[in-house]
ZAGUTOR-436767 format. One line per 4 residues: number of its first residue (from 1); their letters; for each residue z, x, y of C-alpha. Coordinates in Angstrom, 3 decimals, always signed. Layout:
% ZAGUTOR-436767
NUM) A) Z,X,Y  ... $
***
This chain:
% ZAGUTOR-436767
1) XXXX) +98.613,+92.688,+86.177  +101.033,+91.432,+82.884  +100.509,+89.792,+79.624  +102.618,+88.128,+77.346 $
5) XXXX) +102.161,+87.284,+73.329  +100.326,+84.498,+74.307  +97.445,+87.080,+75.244  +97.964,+88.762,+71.466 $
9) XXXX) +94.604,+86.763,+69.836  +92.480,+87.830,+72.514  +93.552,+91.443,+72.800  +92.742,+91.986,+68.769 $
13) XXXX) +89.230,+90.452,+69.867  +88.805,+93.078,+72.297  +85.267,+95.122,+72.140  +87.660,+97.900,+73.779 $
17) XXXX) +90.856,+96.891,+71.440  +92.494,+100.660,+72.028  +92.369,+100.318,+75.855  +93.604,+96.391,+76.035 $
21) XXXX) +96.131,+97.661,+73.576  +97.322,+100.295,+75.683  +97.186,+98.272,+78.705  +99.144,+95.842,+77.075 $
25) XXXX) +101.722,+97.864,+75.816  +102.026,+99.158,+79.826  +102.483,+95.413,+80.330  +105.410,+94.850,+77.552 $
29) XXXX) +107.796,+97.825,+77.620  +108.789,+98.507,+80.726  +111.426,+96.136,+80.946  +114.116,+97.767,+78.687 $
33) XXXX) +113.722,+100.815,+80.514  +113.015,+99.407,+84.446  +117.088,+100.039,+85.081  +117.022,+103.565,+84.331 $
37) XXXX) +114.179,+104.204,+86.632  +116.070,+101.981,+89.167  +119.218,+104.805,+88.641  +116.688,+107.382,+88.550 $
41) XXXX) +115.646,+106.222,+92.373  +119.358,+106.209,+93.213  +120.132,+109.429,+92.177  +117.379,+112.199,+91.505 $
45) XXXX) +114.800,+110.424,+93.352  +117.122,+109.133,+96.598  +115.519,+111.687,+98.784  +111.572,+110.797,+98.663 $
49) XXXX) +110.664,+107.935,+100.685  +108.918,+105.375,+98.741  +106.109,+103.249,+100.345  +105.717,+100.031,+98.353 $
53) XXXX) +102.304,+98.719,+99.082  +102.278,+94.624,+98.158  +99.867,+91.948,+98.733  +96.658,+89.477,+97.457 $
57) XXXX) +93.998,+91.728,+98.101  +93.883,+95.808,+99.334  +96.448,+97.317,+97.785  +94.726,+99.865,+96.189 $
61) XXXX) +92.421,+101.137,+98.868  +95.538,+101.097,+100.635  +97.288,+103.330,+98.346  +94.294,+105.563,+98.027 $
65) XXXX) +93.855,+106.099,+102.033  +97.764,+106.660,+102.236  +97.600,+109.400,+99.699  +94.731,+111.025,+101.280 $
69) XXXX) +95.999,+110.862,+105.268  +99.649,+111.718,+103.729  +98.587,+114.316,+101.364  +100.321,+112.389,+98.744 $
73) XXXX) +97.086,+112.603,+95.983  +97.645,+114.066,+92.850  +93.888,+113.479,+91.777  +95.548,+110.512,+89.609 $
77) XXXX) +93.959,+107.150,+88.473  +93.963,+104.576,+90.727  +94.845,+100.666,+90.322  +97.681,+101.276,+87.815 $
81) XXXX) +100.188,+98.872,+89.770  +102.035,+97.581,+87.275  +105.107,+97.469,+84.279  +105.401,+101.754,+82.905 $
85) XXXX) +102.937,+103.119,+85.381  +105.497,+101.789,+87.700  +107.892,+103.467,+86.053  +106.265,+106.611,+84.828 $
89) XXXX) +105.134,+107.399,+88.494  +108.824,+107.071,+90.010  +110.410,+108.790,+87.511  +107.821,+111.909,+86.945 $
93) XXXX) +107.377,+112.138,+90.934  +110.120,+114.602,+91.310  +112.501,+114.895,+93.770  +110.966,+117.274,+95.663 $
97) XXXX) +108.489,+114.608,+96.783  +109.234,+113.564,+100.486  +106.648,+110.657,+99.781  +105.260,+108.060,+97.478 $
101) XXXX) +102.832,+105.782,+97.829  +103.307,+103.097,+95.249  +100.846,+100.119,+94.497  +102.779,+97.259,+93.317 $
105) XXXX) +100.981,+94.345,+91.471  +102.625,+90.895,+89.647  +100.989,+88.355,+88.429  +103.796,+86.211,+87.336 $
109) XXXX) +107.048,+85.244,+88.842  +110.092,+87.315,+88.299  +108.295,+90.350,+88.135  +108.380,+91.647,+91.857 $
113) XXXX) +112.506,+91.232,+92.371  +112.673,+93.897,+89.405  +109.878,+96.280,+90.980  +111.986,+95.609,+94.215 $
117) XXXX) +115.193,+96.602,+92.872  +113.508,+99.278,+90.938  +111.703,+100.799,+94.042  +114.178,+100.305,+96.241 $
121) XXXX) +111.626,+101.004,+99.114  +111.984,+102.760,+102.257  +108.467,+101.521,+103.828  +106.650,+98.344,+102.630 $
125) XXXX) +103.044,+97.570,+103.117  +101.894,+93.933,+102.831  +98.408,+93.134,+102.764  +97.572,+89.778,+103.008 $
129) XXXX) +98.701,+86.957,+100.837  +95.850,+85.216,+99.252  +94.560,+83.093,+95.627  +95.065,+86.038,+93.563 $
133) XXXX) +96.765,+85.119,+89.666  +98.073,+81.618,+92.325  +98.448,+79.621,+88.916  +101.200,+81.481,+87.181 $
137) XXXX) +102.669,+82.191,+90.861  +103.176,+78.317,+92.008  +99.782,+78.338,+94.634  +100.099,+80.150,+97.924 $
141) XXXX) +103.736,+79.104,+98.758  +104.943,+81.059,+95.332  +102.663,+83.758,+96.076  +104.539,+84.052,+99.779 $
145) XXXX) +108.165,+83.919,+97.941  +107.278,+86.355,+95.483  +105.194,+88.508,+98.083  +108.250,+88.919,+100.647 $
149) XXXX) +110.840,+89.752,+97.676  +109.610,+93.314,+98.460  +110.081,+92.484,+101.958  +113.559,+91.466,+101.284 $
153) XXXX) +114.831,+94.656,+99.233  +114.187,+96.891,+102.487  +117.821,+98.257,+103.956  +118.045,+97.730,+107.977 $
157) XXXX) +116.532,+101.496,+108.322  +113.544,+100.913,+106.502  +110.023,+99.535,+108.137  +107.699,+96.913,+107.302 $
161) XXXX) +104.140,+97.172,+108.040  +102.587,+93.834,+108.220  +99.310,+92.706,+108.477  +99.783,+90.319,+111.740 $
165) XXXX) +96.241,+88.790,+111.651  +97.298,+87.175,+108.340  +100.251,+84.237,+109.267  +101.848,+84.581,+106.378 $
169) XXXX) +102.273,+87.624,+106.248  +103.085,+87.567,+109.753  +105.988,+85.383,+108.911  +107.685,+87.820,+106.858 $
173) XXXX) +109.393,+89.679,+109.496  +111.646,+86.974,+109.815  +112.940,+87.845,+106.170  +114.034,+91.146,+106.813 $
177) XXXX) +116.608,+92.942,+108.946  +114.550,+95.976,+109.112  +112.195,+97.704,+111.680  +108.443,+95.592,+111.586 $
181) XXXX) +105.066,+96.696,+112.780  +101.714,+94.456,+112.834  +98.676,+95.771,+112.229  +95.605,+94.455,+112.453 $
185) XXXX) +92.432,+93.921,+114.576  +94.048,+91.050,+117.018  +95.163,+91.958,+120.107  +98.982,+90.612,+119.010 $
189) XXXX) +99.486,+93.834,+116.931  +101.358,+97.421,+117.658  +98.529,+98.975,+115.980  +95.309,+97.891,+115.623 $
193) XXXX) +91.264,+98.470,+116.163  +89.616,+98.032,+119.798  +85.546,+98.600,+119.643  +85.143,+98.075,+116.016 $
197) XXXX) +81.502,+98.843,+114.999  +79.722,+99.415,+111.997  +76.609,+101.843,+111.270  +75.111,+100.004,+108.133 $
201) XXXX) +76.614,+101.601,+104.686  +77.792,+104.818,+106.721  +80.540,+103.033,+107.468  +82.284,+102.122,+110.666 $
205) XXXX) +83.766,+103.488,+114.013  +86.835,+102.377,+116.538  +89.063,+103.100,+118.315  +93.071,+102.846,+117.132 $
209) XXXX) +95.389,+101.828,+119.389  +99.324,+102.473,+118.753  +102.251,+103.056,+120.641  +101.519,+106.165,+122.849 $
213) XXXX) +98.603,+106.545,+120.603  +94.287,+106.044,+121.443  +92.189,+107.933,+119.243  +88.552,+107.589,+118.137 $
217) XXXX) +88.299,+107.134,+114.271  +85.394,+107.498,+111.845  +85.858,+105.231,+108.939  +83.186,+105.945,+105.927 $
221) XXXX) +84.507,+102.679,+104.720  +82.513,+99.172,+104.956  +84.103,+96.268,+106.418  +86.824,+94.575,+108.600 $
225) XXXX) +89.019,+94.711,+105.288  +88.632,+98.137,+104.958  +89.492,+99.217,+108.426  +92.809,+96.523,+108.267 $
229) XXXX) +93.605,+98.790,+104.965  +92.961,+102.224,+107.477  +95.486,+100.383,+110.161  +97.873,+100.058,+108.024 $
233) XXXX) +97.941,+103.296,+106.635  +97.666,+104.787,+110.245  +101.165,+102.774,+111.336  +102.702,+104.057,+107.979 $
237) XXXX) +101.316,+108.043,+108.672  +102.417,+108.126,+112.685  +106.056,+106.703,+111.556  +106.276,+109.369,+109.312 $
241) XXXX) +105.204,+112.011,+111.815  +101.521,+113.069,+110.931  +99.701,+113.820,+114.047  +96.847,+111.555,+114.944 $
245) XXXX) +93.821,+114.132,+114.774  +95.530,+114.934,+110.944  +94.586,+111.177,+110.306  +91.469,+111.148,+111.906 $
249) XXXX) +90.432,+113.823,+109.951  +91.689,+112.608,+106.911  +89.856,+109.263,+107.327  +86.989,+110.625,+108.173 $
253) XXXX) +86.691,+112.441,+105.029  +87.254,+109.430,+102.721  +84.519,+108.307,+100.164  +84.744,+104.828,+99.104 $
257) XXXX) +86.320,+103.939,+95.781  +83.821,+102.989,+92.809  +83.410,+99.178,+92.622  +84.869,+98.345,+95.748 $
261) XXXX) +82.102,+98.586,+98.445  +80.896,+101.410,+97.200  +76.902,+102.197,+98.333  +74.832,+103.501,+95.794 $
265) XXXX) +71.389,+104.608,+96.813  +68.257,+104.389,+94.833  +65.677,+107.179,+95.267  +63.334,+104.512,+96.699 $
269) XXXX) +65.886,+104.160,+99.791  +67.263,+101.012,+98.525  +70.998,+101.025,+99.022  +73.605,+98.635,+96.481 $
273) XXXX) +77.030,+97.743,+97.762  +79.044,+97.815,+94.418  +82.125,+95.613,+95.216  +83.083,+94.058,+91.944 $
277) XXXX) +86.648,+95.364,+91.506  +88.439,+92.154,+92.596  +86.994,+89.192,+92.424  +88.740,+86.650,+94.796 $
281) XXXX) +87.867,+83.997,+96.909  +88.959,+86.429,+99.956  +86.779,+89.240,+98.601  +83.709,+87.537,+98.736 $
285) XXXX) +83.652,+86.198,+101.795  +85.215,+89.599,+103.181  +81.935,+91.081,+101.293  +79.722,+88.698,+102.730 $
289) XXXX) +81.391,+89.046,+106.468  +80.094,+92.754,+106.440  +76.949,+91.750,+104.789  +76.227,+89.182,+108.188 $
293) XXXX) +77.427,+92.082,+110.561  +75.221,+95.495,+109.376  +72.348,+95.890,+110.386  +69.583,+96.606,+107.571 $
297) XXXX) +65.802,+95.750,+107.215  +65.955,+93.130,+104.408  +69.351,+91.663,+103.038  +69.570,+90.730,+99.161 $
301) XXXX) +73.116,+89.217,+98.043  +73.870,+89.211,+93.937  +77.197,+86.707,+93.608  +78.535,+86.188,+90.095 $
305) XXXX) +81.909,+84.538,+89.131  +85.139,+83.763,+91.604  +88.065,+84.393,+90.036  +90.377,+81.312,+90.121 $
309) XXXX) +90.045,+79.448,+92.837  +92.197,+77.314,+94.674  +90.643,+73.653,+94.663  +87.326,+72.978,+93.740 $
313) XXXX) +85.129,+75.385,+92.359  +82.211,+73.733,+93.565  +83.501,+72.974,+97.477  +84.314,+77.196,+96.881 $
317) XXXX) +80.818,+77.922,+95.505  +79.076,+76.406,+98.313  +81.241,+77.672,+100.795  +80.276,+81.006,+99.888 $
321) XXXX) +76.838,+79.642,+99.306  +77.067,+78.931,+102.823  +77.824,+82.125,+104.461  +75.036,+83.698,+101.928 $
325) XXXX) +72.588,+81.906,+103.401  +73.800,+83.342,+107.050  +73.820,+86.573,+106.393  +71.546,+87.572,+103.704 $
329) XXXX) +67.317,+86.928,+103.294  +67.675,+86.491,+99.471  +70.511,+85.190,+96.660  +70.920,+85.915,+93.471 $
333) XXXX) +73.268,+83.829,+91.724  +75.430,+84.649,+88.211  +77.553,+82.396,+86.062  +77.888,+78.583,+86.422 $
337) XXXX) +78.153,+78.330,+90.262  +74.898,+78.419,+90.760  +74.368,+74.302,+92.056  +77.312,+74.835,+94.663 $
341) XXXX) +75.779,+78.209,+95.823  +72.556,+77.186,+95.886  +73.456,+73.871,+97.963  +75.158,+76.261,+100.886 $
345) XXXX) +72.217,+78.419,+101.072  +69.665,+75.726,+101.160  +71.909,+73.882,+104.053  +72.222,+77.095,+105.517 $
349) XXXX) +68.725,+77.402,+106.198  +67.833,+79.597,+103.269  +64.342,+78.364,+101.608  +64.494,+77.292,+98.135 $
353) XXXX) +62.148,+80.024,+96.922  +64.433,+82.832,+98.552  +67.251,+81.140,+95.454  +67.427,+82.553,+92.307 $
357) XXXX) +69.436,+81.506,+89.252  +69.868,+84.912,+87.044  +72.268,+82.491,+84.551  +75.221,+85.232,+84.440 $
361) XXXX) +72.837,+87.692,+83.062  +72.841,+91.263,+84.438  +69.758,+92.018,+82.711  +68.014,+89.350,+84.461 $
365) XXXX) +68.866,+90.277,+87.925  +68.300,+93.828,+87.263  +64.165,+92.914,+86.297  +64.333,+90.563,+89.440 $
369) XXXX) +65.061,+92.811,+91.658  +62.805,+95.720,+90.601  +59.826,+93.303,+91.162  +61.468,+93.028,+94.449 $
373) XXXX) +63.387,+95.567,+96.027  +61.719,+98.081,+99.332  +62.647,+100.984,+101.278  +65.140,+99.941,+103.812 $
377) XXXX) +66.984,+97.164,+101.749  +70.510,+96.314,+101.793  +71.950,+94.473,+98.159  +75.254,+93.232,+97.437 $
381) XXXX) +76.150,+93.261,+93.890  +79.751,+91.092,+94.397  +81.659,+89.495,+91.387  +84.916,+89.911,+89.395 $
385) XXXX) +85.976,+92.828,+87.453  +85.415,+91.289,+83.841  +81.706,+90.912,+84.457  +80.918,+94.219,+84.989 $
389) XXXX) +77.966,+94.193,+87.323  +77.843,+98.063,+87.227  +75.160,+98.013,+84.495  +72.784,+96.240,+87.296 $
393) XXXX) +73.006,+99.857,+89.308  +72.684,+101.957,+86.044  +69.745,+99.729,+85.131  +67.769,+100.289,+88.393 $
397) XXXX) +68.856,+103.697,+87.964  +66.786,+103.405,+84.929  +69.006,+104.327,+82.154  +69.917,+102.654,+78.917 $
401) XXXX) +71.938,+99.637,+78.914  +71.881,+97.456,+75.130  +75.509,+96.166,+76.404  +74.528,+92.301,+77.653 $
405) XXXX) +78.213,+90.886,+77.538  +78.788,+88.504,+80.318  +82.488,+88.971,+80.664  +84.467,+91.784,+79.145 $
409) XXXX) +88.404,+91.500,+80.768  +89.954,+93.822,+78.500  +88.208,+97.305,+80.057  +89.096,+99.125,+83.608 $
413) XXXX) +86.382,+101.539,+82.177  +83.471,+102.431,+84.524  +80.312,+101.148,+82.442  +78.857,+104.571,+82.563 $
417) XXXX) +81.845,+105.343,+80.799  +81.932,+102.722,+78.101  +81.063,+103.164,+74.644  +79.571,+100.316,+74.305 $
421) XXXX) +77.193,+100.418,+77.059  +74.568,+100.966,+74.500  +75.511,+98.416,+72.073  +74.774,+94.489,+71.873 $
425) XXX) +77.620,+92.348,+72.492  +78.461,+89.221,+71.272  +79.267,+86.902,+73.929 $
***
């Protein structure tokens, strides 16, 4: 994430002006001081190995599972990828630190060759390359270039883990000169998952398969994304040495991150799957892929807004509209997608009555689905970050929410967290 002046008008408009402010600042200021980190890393800090973890989509579940089956976690915030995090994070790591796990996010061209030289990583993680920020990156060709420059910057010793179900991705390891290792749930990869299952929002089961290497694993995290982040993670941990019962363990004792499918029960037995901390193309239909594949009694999808789609909104919209109708009994739609949703759940074989336009307000959906909602159901509340569809869960949780803002870009906050949960927004 990055901003330029351009950004200035609507950062003073901010309901949360000290936060965007801050963030921004994050944003501007790093560059002056990006070199001395980058001597920092070749001095000081030349004996911890840093992972760089790159990509679309995953990069901060990554991190999080990395620090956990590494022991890496220092009980920090999560998701700041970017400009003097960056550079605060190298440089106050110490050099005592054997190894950290970095999340690296652009989202305009020319900012990953300075993180690269910067970082001057020892591991590299790439997720997938995907839509994600595609029109300030040149589509999925510039997103590729800028991906691999990370990629690139690793010295002949160094290792990239790539995710070999994804081909472009896959087609990095002809960029570098280093060791490479696929992951992934194909059969083409060093490591990967064999008897994938998933127990409904417990989470999921398989068996990891590496070099000298068949374990069981219990994942409490939901969906095939979720177990590619685990897979990477595991190829990073046995390179480094961990032994594979330490990273069973250590996956097995993972809690899902809030807002990225996250369950949330209601005391009626109702269970939400909070997954509204990205909101591209590839996330939703990754959402809606596990939604199709658990088994629960009664299946209730909430979609709100794609973020920036490549091509036609409405060809997207009833894509996804599409898959809805396959794998859920009930839609809820948010935002102005609602026509191209609707259409791919109807041709889907969804009845009409079964579609409901909540018109982008969370409000709305929230009343809909109390009238609705029984022991045993299944609900996935899936949209972009900005929209916040958190207050729908604190609403059926039945507390106070005033705050009816329908996009609100400028907060990370939690909305239990927000000040102005309890205060009407203008829109």
């Amino acid at each position: 994430m990055a901003w330029d002046w351009r950004d200035v008008p609507r950062l003073l408009a901010s309901p949360n002006r000290a936060e965007a402010i801050s963030r921004a600042w994050n944003a501007w200021s790093w560059k002056p001081v990006y070199p001395l980190a980058g001597l920092y890393r070749r001095s000081l800090g030349r004996g911890t190995k840093v992972v760089a973890v790159v990509g679309s989509a995953g990069k901060t579940n990554t991190v999080y599972v990395l620090d956990k089956v590494l022991g890496t976690d220092d009980g920090g915030r999560v998701n700041r990828n970017f400009g003097m995090h960056l550079v605060r994070k190298l440089m106050t790591s110490g050099p005592r630190q054997k190894v950290l796990p970095m999340e690296v996010g652009i989202s305009r061209t020319g900012q990953m060759a300075r993180y690269a030289w910067m970082l001057k990583p020892d591991i590299v993680v790439v997720t997938t390359v995907g839509s994600d920020h595609h029109p300030s990156l040149g589509g999925r060709e510039g997103i590729f270039q800028e991906k691999s420059l990370m990629v690139k910057a690793l010295a002949p010793d160094g290792l990239a883990v790539l995710n070999g179900d994804d081909p472009r991705v896959r087609a990095m390891a002809d960029l570098t000169s280093a060791e490479v290792l696929f992951y992934g749930l194909g059969c083409q990869n060093q490591v990967r998952a064999e008897d994938l299952s998933f127990d409904g929002p417990q989470g999921s089961s398989f068996i990891l398969v590496a070099p000298g290497v068949r374990q069981r694993i219990r994942l409490p995290l939901l969906g095939d994304h979720m177990v590619l982040c685990a897979l990477a993670c595991c190829a990073v941990a046995l390179r480094l040495g961990v032994e594979v019962e330490d990273i069973a363990a250590a996956l097995q004792g993972l809690r899902p991150l809030q807002g990225r499918m996250h369950p949330v029960w209601l005391p009626n037995g109702v269970c939400l799957i909070e997954d509204h901390g990205k909101g591209t193309a590839e996330t939703f239909k990754a959402a809606l892929d596990f939604m199709a594949k658990v088994p629960a009694q009664r299946k209730i999808v909430v979609l709100g807004r794609v973020s920036t789609p490549l091509g036609s909104r409405y060809k997207l919209s009833k894509e996804l509209g599409a898959q809805a109708g396959r794998s859920a009994d009930m839609l809820l739609t948010m935002g102005s997608s609602y026509k191209g949703l609707a259409a791919g759940a109807r041709q889907a074989g969804m009845p009409n009555d079964k579609i409901i336009n909540c018109k982008g307000e969370v409000h709305s959906v929230a009343g809909e689905l109390r009238g609705i909602l029984k022991p045993g159901d299944l609900v996935l509340l899936k949209g972009r970050l900005g929209q916040h569809l958190g207050r729908i869960t604190l609403l059926l949780q039945g507390k106070e929410v005033s705050c009816s803002t329908k996009h609100c870009e400028w907060t990370t906050l939690s909305c239990d967290r927000c000040r102005l949960l309890n205060k009407p927004q203008a829109e």
